[in-house]
Backbone as JSON, one array per atom type, in Angstrom:
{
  "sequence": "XXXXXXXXXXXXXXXXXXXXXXXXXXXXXXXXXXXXXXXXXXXXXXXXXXXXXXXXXXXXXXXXXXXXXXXXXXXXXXXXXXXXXXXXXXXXXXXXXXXXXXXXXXXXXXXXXXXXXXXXXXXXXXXXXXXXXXXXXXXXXXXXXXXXXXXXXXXXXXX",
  "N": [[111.23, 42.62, 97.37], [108.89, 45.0, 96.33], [105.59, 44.87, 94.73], [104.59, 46.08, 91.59], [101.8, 47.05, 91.9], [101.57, 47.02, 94.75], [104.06, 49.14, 95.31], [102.85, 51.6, 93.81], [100.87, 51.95, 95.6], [102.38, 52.27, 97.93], [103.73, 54.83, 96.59], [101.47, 56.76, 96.12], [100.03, 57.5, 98.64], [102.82, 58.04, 100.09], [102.74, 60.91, 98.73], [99.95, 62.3, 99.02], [100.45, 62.18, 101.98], [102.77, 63.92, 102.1], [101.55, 66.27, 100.83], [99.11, 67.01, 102.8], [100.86, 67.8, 104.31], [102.23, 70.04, 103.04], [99.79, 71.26, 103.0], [98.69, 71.87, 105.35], [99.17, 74.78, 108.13], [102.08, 75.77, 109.5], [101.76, 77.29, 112.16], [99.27, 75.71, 112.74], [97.39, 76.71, 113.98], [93.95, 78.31, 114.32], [91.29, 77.99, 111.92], [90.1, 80.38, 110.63], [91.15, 83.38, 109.21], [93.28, 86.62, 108.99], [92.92, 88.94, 106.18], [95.36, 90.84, 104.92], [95.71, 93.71, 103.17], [98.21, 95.25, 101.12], [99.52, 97.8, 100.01], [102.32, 99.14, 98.56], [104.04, 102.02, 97.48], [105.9, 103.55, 94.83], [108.37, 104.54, 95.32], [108.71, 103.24, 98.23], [110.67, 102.3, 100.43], [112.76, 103.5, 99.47], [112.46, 102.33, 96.88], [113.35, 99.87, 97.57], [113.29, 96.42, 97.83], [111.57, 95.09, 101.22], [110.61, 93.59, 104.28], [107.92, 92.84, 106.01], [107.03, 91.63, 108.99], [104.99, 89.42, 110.7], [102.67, 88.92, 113.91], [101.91, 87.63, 116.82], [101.13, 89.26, 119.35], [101.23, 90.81, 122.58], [100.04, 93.76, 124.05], [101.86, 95.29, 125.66], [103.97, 93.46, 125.12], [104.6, 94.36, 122.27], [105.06, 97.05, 122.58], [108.17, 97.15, 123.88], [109.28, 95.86, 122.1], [112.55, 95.86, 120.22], [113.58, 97.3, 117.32], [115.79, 95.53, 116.31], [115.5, 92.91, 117.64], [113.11, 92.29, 116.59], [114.15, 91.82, 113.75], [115.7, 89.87, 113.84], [113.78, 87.78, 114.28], [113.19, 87.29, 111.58], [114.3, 85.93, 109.78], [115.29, 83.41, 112.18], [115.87, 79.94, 113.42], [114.87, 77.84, 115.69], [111.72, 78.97, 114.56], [109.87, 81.29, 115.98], [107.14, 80.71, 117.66], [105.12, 82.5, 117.95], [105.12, 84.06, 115.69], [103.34, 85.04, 112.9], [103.03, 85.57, 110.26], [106.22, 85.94, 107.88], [106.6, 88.2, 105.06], [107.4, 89.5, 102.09], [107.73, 92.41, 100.61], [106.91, 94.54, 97.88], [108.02, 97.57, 96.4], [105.68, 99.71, 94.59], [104.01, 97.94, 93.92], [100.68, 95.94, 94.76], [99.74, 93.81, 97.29], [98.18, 90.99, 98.39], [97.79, 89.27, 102.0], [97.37, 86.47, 103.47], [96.39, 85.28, 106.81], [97.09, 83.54, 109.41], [94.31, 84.24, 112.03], [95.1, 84.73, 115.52], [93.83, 83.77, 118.86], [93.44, 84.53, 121.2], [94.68, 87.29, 121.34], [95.93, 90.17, 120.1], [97.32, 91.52, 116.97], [100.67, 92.42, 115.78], [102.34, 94.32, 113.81], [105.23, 94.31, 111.69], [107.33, 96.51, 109.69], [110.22, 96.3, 108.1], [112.19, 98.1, 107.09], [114.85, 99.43, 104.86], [116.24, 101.73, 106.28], [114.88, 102.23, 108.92], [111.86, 103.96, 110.26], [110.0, 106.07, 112.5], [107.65, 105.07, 112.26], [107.59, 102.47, 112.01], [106.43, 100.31, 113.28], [103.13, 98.6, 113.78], [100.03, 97.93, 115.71], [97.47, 95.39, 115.75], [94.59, 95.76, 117.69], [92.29, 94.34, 119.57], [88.81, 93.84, 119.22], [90.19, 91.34, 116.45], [89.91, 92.97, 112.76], [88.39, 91.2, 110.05], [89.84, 91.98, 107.62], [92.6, 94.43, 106.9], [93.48, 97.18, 105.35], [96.42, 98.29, 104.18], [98.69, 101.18, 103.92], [101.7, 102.37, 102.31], [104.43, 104.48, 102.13], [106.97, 105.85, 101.22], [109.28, 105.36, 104.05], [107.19, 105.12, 105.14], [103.94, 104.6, 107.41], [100.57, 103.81, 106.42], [97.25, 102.87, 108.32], [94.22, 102.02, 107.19], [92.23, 103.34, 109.06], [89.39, 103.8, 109.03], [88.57, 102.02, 107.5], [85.66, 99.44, 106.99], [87.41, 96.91, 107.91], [86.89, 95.39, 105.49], [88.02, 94.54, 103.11], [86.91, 94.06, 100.46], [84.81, 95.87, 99.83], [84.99, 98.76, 99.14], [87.1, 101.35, 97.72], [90.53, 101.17, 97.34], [91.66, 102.81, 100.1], [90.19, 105.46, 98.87], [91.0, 104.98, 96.15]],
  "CA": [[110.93, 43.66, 96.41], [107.44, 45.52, 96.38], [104.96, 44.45, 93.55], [104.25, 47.34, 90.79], [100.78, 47.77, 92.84], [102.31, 48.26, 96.78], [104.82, 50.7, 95.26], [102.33, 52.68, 93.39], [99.96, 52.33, 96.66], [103.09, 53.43, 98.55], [103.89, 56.17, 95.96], [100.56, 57.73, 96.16], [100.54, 56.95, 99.89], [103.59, 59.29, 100.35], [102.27, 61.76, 97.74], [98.89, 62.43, 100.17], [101.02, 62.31, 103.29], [103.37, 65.58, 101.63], [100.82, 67.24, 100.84], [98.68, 67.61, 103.84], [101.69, 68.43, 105.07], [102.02, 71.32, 102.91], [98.37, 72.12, 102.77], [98.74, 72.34, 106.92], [99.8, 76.14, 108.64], [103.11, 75.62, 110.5], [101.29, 77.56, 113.41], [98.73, 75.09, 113.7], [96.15, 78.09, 114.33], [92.56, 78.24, 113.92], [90.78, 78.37, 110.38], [89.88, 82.0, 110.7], [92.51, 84.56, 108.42], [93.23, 87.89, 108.79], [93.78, 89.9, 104.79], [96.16, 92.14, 104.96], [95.79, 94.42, 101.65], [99.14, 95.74, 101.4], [100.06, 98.9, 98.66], [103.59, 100.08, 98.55], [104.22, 102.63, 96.5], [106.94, 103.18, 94.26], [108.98, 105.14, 96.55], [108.53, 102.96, 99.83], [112.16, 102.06, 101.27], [113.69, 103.75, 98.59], [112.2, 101.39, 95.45], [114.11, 98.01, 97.6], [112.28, 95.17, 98.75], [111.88, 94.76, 102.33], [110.22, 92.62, 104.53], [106.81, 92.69, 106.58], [106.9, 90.23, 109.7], [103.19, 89.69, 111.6], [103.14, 88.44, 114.53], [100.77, 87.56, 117.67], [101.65, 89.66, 120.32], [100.11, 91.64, 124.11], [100.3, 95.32, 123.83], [102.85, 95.17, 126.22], [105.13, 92.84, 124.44], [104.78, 95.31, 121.2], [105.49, 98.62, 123.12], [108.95, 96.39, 124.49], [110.12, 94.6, 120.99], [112.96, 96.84, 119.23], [113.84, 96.68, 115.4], [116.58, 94.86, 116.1], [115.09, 91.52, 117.97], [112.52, 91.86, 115.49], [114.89, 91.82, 112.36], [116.31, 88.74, 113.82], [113.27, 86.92, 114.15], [112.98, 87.07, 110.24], [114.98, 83.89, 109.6], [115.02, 82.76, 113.34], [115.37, 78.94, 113.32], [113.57, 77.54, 115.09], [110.82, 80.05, 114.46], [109.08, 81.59, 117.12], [105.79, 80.43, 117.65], [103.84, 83.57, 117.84], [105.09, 84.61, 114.38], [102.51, 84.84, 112.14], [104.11, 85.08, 108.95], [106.83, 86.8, 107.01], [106.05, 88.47, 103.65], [108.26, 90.05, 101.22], [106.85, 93.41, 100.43], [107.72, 94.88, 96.66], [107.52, 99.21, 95.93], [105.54, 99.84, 93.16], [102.82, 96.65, 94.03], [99.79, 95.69, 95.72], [99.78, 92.21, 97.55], [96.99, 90.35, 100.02], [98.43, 88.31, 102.34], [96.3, 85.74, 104.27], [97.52, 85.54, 108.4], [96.35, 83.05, 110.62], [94.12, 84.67, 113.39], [95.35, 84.55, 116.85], [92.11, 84.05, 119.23], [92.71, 86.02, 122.02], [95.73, 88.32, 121.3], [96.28, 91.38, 119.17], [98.4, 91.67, 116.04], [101.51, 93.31, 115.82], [102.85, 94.39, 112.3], [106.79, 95.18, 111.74], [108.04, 96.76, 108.55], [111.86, 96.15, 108.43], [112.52, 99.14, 106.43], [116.1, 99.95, 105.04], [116.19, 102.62, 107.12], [114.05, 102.42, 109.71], [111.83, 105.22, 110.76], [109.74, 106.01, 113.94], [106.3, 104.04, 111.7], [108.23, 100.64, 111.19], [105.49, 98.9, 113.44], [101.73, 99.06, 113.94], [99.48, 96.94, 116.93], [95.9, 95.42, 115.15], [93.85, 95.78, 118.6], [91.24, 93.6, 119.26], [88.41, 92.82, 118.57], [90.7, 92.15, 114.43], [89.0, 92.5, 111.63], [88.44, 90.25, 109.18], [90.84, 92.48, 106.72], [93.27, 95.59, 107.01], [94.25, 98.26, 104.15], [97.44, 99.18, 104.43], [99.46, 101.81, 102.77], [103.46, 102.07, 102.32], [105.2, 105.58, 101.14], [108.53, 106.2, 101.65], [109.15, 105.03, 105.04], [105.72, 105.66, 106.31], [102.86, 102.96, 107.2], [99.31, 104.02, 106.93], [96.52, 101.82, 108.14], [93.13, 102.98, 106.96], [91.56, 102.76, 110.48], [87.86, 104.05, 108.87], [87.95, 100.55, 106.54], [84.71, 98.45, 107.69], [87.21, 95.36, 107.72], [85.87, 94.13, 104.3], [88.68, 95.78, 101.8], [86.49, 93.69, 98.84], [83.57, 96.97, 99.63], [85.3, 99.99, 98.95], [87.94, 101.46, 96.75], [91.81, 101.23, 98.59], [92.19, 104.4, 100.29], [89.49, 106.39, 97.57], [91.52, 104.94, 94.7]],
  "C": [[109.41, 43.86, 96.37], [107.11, 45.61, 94.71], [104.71, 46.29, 93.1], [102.87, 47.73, 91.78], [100.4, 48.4, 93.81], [103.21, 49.09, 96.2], [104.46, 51.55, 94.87], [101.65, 53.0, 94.31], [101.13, 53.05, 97.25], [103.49, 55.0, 98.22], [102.68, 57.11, 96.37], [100.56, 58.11, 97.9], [101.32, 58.67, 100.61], [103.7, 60.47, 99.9], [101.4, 62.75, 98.87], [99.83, 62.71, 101.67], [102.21, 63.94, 103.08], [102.69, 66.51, 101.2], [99.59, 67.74, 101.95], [99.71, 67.57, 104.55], [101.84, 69.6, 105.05], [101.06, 72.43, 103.09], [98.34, 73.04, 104.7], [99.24, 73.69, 107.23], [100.85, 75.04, 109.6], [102.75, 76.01, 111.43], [100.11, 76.56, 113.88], [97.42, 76.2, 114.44], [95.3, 77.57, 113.59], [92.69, 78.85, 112.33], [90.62, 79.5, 110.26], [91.11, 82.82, 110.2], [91.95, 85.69, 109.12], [93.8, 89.01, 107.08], [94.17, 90.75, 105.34], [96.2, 92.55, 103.2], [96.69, 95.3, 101.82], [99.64, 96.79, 99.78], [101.34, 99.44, 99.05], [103.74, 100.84, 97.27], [105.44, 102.86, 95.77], [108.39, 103.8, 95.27], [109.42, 104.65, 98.02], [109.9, 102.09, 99.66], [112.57, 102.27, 99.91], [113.41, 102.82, 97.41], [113.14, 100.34, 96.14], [113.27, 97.29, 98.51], [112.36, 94.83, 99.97], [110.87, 94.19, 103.17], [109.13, 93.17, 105.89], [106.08, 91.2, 107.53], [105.39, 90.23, 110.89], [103.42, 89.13, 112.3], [102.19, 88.7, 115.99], [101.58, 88.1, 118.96], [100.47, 90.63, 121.39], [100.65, 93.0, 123.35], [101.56, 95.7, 124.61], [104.35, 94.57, 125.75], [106.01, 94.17, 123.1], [105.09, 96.74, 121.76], [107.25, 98.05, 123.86], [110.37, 96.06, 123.09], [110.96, 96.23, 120.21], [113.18, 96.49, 117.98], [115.01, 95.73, 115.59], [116.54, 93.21, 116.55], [114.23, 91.44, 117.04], [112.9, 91.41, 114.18], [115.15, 90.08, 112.44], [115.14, 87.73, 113.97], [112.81, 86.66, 112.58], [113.19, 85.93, 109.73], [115.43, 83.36, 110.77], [114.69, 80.93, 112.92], [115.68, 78.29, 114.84], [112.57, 78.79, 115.11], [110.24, 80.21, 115.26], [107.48, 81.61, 117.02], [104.96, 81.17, 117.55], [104.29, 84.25, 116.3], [104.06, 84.31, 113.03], [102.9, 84.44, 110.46], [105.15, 86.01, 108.43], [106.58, 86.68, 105.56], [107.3, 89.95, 103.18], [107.42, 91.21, 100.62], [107.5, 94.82, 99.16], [107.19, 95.98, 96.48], [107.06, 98.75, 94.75], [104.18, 98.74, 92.97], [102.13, 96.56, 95.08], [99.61, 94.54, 96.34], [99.21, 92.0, 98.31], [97.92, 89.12, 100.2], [97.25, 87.66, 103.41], [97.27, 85.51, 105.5], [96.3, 85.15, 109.04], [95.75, 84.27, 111.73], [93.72, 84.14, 113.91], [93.74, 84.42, 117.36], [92.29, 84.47, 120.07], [94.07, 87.23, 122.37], [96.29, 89.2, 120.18], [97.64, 90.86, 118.18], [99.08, 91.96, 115.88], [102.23, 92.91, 114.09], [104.04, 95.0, 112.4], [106.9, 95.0, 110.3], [109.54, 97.32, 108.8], [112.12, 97.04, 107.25], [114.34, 99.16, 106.31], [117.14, 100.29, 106.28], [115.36, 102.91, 108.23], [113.38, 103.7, 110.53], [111.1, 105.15, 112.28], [107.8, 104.84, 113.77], [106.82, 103.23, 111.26], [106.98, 99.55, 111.76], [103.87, 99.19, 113.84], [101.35, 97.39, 114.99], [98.05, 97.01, 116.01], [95.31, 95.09, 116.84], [92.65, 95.05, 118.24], [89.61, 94.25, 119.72], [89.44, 92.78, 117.1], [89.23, 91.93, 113.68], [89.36, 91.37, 110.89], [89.59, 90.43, 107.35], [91.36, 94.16, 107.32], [94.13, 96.33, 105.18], [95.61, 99.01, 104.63], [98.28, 99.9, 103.47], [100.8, 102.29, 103.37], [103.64, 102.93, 101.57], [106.17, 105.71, 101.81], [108.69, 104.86, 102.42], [107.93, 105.24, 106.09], [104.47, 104.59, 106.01], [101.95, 103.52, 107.36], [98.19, 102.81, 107.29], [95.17, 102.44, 108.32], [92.28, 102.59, 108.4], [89.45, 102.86, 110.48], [87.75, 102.91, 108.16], [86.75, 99.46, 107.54], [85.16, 97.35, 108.31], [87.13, 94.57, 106.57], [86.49, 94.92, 103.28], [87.41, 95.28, 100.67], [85.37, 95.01, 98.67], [83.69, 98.03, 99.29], [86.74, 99.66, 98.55], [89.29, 101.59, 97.91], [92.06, 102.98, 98.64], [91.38, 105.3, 99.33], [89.99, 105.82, 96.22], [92.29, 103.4, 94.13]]
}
């Protein structure tokens, strides 16, 4: 039997060891983010929550991938390594999402829309920035392509 002192050393012990577990990225990617500043408006897929999967891909790959291998890499286990992250994306709200960046391969953004239209996915070309503004109406994805990079400097989209 372990004295009150080794089981509290072990407690803490295994405490420290679950949490730089959690603190860790599952990709294992460099320190460097990419913000994504994401606005859906009330309107975007019909007022229902749908899902925004990122994901490190060639230009080639992303001119290739249809909505339907993409859908399935949503809950894909095991998860595919170049997936950056999935994010739950609510009409009506604004949400920053932080996203490992890749170091020498472009971004690819899929919005799994309801309904899917012909703007479900967007390519971040490199060099990325250090942030992207994006805007969500209806079924339609804008990405402010005049933003410096640096949403914290200017107002989203004028407003």
């Amino acid at each position: 039997m372990l004295g009150q002192g080794a089981g509290l050393a072990l407690a803490l012990l295994l405490f420290f060891f679950l949490l730089s577990g959690c603190a860790s990225s599952w990709q294992g990617a460099s320190a460097q983010q990419i913000l994504l500043k994401v606005k859906a408006t009330p309107d975007a897929n019909k007022g229902r929550i749908f899902y925004m999967l990122v994901r490190a891909s060639s230009e080639k790959q992303f001119l290739t991938d249809s909505y339907p291998d993409i859908a399935a890499l949503v809950f894909a286990e095991p998860r595919d390594p170049n997936v950056l992250g999935v994010y739950s994306i609510i009409p009506g709200r604004t949400a920053e999402f932080s996203v490992p960046m890749p170091d020498k391969s472009p971004v690819a953004l899929y919005f799994l829309f309801t309904e899917p239209s012909e703007n479900w996915n967007h390519l971040l070309g490199m060099p990325l920035k250090p942030s992207y503004e994006i805007l969500i109406q209806d079924h339609s994805v804008v990405l402010d392509e005049h933003s410096p990079g640096n949403v914290f400097c200017c107002p989203f989209f004028g407003g």
